[in-house]
Every structure is written in structure tokens, then in C-alpha cells.
C-alpha positions in Angstrom: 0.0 0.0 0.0 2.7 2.0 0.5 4.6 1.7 -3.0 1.0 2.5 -4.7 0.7 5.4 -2.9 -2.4 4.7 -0.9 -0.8 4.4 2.7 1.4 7.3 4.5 4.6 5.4 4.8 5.7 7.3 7.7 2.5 6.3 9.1 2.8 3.2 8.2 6.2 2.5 9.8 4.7 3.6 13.0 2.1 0.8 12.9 4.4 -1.8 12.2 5.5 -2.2 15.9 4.4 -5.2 16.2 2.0 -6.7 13.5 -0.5 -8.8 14.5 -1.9 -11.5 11.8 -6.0 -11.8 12.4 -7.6 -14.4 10.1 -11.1 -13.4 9.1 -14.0 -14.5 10.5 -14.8 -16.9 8.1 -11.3 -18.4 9.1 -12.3 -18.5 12.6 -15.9 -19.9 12.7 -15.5 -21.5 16.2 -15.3 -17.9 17.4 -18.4 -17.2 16.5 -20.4 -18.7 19.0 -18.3 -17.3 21.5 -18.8 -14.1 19.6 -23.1 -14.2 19.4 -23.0 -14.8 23.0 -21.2 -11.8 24.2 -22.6 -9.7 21.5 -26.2 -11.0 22.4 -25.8 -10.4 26.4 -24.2 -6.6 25.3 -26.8 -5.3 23.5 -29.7 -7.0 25.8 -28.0 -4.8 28.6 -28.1 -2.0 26.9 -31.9 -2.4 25.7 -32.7 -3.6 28.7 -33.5 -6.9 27.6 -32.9 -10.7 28.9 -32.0 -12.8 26.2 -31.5 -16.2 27.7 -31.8 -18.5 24.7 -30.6 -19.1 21.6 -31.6 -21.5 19.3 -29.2 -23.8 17.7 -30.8 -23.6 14.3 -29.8 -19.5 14.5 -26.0 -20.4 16.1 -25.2 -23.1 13.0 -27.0 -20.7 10.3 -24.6 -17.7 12.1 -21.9 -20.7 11.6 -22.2 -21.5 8.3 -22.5 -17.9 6.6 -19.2 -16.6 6.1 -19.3 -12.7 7.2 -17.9 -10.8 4.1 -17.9 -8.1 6.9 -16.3 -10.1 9.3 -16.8 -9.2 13.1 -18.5 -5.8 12.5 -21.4 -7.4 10.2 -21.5 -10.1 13.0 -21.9 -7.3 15.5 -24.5 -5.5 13.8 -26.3 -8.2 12.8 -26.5 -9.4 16.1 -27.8 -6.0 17.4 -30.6 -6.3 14.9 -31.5 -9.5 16.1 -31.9 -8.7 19.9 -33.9 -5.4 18.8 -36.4 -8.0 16.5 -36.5 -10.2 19.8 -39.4 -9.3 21.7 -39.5 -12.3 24.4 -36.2 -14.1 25.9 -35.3 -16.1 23.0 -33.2 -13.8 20.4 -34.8 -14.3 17.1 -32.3 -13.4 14.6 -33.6 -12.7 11.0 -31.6 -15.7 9.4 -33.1 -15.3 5.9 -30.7 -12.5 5.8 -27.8 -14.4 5.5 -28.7 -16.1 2.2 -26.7 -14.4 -0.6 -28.2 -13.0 -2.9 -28.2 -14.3 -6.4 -28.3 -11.8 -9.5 -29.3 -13.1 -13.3 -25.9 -12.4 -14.5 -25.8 -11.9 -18.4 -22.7 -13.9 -19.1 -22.1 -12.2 -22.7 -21.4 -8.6 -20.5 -17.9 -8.3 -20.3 -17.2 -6.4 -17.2 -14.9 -5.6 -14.7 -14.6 -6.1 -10.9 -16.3 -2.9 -9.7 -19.1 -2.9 -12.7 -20.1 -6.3 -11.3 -20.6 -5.3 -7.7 -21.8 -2.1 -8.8 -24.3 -4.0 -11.2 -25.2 -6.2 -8.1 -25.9 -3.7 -5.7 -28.4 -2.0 -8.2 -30.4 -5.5 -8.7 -30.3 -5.9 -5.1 -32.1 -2.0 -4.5 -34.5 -3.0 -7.5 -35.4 -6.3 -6.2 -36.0 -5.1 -2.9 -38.0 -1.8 -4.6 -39.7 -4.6 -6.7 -38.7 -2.5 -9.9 -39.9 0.7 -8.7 -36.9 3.2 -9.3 -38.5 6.5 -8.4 -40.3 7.5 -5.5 -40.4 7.0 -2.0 -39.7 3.6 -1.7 -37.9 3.3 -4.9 -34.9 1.6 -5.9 -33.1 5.3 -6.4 -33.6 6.4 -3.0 -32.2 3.2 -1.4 -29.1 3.5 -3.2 -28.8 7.2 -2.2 -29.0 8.6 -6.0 -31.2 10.5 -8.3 -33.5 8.7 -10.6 -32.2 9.8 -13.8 -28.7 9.3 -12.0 -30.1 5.2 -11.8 -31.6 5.1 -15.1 -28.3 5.7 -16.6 -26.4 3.3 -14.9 -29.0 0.6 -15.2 -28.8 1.3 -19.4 -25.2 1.2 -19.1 -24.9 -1.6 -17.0 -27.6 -3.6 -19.4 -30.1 -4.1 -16.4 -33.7 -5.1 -17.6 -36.3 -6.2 -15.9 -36.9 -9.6 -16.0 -39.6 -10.7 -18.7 -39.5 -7.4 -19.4 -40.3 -6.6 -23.6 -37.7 -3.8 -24.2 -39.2 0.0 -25.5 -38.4 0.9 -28.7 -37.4 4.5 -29.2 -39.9 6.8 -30.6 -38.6 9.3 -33.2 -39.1 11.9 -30.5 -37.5 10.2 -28.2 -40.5 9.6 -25.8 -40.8 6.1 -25.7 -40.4 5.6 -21.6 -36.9 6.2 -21.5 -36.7 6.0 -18.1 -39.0 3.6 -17.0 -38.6 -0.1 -16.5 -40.2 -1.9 -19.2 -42.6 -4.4 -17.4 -44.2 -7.3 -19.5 -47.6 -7.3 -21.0 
């Protein structure tokens, strides 16, 4: 990081006291029992809660997803869970931790950050189902401006699914930006 220029080196140097090697989480899954637990009796504390179980079908699903975000997303997930919990057993929204699973067009080629970027945008539209304006709409989940979405989603090639693509109307005013949905 420091020959590419994205890491002070003198800062850098300063750190490297005495580096310390942490595997990820997904390294570590036997930690994260250990890890549920104490986040679990933390934030009941704070809430004023008293979780006192939790069920084994929420620690092996916690087991078995691998935490991109390592211990913060465990954390936070956690926290979310023993806010949903309304009685002493912490009921932890496992459907969550599914990926999630994008229709890929494998003639696109595209690069690392066009993928992810194309991702995240199916992920806000999915969730929107398809709506990209409004109030609950896709472009307000991702933080943009409608027309800012509609441009990414043409240059990214996202469709609707099923959807019968618009035709352009000599003036231009065929639904431009609208998702296409089928007849």
C-alpha cells in the first residue's frame, strides 16, 4: 500500500510495531459462538433486555455464513436480532444471510467494480420490486437520483426480468426512463 501510494509510509512505519496477523471471521468460525454470545448479552443490557436463549438452528445458520464483513457485520447483525427479539429467546432474522443471487448476463464483459456495482443496483431493485422512483424506490435506497439510476441501469444492461424492451420513438418519448414491465 505504501509503494501504490495509498498508505502514508511514515504512518505506516509507525504501525508496524508489532504486527499482528487476524484471520477473518470466516477463518475462525468457532469464534463465533463465542462471539453471538457476548454480542447477544451486550446489547440485551443496553436495551434492557434478557435474552436467555438461543436456538441452535440460529447459532449453525450464524456458523455456516461466512461474514464478508467479518466481526462488524456479526456485531451489527446481532444488534438487529436482539432489537427483532421481543421475548427471551433472540430471534435473529436468518433469511438475511442467504446471498443474494443476480441473473448475471454472461455475454457482458465487465470488470470487478461494474459487477458489484451491477449487483448492488439489482439488489435496490429487487427489494424496490422494480420501482426506481419514489419514496420507496430503488433510487432512494441507493442514495441517487432517478435519472442518475436510469443511466447506470442502461449502461450496465439491467432489464427487468420478462421485461419486452421500448423501442425508441422518433421523439425520443418512448419511456426512456422507465422499466419496461411485460404485458
Amino acid at each position: 500500500m505504501v509503494k501504490q501510494g495509498t498508505f502514508r509510509e511514515d504512518l505506516y512505519y509507525r504501525l508496524k510495531v508489532f504486527p499482528i496477523h487476524v484471520p477473518a471471521l470466516r477463518q475462525r468460525t468457532e469464534d463465533i459462538p463465542r462471539l453471538v454470545r457476548h454480542f447477544t448479552a451486550l446489547y440485551a443490557q443496553r436495551m434492557n433486555k434478557r435474552i436467555e436463549v438461543i436456538p441452535p438452528e440460529t447459532m449453525d445458520a450464524l456458523a455456516r455464513y461466512q461474514w464478508p464483513g467479518n466481526v462488524r457485520e456479526l456485531q451489527n447483525f446481532v444488534e438487529r436480532a436482539v432489537i427483532l427479539s421481543p421475548l427471551s429467546i433472540l430471534r435473529a432474522p436468518i433469511s438475511e444471510l442467504e446471498p443474494f443471487e443476480t441473473l448475471k448476463e454472461p455475454h457482458v464483459p465487465m470488470n470487478g467494480l461494474a459487477e458489484v456495482e451491477r449487483d448492488h443496483i439489482l439488489g435496490a431493485l429487487e427489494a424496490s420490486n422494480w420501482v426506481i422512483g419514489g419514496r420507496n424506490g430503488a433510487a432512494e435506497r441507493l442514495g441517487m437520483k432517478r435519472t442518475s439510476l436510469v443511466y447506470r441501469m442502461k449502461r450496465l444492461r439491467i432489464i427487468r426480468p420478462g421485461a419486452v424492451p421500448q423501442k425508441r420513438t422518433p421523439s425520443g418519448a418512448a419511456g426512456d426512463d422507465r422499466v419496461s414491465r411485460p404485458l
